[in-house]
N, CA, C and O atoms as a DFTB+ gen file, in Angstrom:
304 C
 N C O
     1  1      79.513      89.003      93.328
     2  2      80.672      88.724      94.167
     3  2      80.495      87.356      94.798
     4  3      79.349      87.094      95.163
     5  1      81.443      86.429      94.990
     6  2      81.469      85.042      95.504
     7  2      80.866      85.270      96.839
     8  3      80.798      86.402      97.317
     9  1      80.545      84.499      97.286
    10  2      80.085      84.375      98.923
    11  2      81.361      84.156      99.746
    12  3      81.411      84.680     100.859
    13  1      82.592      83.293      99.217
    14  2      83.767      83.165      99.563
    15  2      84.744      84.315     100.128
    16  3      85.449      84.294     101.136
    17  1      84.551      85.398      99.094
    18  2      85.013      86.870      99.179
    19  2      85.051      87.704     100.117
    20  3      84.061      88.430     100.026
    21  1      85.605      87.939     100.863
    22  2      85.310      89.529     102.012
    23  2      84.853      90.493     101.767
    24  3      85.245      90.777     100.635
    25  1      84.101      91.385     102.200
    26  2      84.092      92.966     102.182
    27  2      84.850      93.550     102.144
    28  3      84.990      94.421     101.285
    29  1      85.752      93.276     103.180
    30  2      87.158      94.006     103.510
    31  2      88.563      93.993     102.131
    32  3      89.403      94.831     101.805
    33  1      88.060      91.886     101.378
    34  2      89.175      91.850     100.771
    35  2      88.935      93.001      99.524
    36  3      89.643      93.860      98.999
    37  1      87.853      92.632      99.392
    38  2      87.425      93.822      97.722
    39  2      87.753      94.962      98.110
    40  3      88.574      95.622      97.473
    41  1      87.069      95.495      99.433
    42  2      87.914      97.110      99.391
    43  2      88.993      97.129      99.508
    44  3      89.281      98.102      98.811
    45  1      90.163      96.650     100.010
    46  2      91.609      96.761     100.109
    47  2      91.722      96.637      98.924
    48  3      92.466      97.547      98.556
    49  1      91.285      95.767      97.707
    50  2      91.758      95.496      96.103
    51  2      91.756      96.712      95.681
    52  3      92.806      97.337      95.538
    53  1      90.556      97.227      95.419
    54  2      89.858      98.754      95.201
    55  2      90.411      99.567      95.591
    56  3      90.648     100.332      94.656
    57  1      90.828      99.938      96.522
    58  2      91.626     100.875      97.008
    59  2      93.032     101.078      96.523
    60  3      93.460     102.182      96.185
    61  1      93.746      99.949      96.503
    62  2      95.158      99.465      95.562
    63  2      94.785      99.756      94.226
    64  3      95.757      99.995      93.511
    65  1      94.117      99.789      93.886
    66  2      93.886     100.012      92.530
    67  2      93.617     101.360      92.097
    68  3      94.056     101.886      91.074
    69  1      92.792     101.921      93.038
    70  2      92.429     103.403      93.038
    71  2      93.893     104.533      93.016
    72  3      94.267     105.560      92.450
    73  1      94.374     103.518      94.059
    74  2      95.701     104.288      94.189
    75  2      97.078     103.931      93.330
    76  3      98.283     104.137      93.474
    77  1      96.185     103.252      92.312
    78  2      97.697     103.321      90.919
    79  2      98.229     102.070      91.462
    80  3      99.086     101.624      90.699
    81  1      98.053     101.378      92.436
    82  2      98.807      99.936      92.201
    83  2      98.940      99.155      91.533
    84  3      98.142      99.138      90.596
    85  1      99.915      98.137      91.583
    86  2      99.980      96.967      90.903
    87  2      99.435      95.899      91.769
    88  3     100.119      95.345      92.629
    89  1      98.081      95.591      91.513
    90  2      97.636      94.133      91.938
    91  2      97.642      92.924      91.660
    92  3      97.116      92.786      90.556
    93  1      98.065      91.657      92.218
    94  2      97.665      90.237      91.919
    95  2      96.933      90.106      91.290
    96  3      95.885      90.656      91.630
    97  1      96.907      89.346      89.996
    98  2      95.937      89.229      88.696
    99  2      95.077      88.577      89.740
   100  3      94.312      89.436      90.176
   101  1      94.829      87.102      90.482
   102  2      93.944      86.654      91.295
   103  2      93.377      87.288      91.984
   104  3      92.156      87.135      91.938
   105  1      93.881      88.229      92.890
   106  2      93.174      88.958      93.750
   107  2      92.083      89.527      92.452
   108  3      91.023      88.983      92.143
   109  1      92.541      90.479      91.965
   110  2      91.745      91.413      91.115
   111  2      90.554      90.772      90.659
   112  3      89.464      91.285      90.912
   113  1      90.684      89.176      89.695
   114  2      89.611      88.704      89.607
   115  2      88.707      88.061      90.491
   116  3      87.529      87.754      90.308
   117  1      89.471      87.897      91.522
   118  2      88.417      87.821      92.764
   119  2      87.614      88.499      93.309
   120  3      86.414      88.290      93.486
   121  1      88.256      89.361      93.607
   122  2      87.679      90.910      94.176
   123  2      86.453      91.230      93.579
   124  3      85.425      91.648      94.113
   125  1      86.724      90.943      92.231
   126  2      85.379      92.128      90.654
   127  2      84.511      91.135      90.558
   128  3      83.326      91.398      90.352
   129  1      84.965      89.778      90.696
   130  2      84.201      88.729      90.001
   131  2      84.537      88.848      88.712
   132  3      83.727      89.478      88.032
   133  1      85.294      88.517      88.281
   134  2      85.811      88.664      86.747
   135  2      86.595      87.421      86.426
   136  3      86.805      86.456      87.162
   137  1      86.940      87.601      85.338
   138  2      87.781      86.727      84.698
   139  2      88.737      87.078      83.770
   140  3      88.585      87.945      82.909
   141  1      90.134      86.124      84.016
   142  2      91.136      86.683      83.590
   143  2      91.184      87.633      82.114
   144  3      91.935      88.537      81.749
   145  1      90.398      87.184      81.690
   146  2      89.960      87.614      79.860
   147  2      89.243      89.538      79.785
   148  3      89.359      90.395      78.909
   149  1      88.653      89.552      80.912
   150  2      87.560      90.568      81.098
   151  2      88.667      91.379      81.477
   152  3      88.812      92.352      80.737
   153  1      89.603      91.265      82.527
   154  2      90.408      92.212      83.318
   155  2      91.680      92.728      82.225
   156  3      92.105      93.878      82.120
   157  1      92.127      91.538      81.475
   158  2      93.178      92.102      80.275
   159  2      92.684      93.027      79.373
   160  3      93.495      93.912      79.100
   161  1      91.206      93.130      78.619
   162  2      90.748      94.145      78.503
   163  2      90.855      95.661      79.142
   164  3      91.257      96.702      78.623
   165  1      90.278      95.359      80.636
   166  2      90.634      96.417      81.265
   167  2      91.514      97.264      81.616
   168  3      91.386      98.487      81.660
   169  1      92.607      96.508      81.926
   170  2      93.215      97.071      82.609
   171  2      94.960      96.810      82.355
   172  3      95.426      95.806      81.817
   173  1      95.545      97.660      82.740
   174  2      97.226      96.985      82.552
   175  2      97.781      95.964      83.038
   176  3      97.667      95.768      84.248
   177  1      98.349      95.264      82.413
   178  2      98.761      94.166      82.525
   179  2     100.602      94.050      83.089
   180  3     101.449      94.763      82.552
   181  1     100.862      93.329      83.900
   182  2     102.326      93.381      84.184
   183  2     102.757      91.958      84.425
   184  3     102.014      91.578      85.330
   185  1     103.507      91.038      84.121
   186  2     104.458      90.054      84.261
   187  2     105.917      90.007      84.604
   188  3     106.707      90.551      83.833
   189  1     106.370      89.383      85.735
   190  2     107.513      89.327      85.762
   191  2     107.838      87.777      86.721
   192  3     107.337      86.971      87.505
   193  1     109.188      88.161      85.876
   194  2     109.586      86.181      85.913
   195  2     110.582      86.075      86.421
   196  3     111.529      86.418      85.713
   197  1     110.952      85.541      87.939
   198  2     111.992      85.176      88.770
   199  2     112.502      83.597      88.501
   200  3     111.989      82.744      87.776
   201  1     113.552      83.528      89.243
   202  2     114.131      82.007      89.030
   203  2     113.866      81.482      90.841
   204  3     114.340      81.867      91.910
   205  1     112.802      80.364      90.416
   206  2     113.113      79.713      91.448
   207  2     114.297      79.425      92.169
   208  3     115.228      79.184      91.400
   209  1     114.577      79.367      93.283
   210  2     115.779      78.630      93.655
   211  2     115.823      76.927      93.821
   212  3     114.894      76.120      93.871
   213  1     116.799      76.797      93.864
   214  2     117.083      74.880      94.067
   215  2     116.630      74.551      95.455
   216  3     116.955      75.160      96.474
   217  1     115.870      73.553      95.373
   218  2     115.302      72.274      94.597
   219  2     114.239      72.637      93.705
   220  3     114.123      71.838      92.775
   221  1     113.357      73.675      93.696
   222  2     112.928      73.794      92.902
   223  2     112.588      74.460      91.409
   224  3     111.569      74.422      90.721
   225  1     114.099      75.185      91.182
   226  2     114.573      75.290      89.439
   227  2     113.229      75.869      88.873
   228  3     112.200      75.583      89.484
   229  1     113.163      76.570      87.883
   230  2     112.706      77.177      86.522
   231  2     112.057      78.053      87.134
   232  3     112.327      78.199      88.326
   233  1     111.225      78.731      86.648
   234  2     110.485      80.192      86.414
   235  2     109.565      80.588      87.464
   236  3     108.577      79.887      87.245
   237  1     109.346      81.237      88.378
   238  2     108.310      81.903      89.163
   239  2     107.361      83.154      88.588
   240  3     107.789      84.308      88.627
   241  1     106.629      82.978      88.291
   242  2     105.658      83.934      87.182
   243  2     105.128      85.110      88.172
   244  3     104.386      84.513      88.952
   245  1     105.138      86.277      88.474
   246  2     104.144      87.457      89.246
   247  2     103.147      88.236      88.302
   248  3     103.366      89.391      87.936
   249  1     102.277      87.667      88.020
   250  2     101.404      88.931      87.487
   251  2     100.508      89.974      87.877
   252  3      99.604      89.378      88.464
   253  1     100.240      91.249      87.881
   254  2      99.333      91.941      88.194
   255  2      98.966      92.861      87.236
   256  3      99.490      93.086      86.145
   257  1      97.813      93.472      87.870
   258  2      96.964      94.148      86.952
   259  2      97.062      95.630      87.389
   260  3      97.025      95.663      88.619
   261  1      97.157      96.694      86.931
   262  2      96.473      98.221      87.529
   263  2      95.563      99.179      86.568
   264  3      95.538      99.125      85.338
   265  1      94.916      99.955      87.296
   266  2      94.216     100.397      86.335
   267  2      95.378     101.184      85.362
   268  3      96.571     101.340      85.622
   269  1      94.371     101.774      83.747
   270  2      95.460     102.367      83.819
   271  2      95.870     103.561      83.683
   272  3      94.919     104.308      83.908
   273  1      97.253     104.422      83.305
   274  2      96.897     105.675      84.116
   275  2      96.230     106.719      83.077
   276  3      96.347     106.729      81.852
   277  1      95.354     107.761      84.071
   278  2      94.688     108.171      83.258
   279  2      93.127     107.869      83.606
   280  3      92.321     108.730      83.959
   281  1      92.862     106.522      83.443
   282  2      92.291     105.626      83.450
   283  2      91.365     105.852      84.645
   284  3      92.157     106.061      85.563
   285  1      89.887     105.941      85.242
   286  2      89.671     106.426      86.292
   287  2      89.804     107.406      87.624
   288  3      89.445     107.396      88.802
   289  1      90.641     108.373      86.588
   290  2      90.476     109.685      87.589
   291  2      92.214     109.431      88.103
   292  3      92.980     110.314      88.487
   293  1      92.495     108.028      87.970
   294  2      94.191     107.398      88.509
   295  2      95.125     108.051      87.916
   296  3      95.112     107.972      86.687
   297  1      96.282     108.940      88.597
   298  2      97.059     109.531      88.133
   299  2      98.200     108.410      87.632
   300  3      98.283     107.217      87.924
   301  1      98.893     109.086      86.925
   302  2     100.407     108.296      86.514
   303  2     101.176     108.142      87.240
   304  3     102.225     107.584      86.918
């Protein structure tokens, strides 16, 4: 785990996750110490793509990760 990292932030991740959430791909690889490559393996993957508004135009990207269901005891 980074030295940067909280205690607190990893368990709140963990916990969101435990509980079937959808987490911030960043958070998640922060949290595990992972990398984006390791966690797509893992885990479910979700994208979704908003429209900026004007002035600043084109695509706003959200990705997160959850476990998945089934997947650690995590219900559906």
């Amino acid at each position: 785990m980074s030295d940067s990292v909280s205690i607190e932030f990893v368990r709140q991740v963990v916990l969101q996750l435990l509980a079937g959430e959808w987490v911030d791909t960043n958070d998640v690889c922060s949290a595990l110490d992972l990398d984006f490559k390791t966690c797509m393996h893992m885990f479910d993957f979700s994208r979704e793509v908003l429209w900026n508004k004007p002035p600043l135009n084109g695509q706003f990207i959200i990705t997160k990760f959850r476990i998945r269901p089934g997947g650690m005891g995590v219900k559906a």
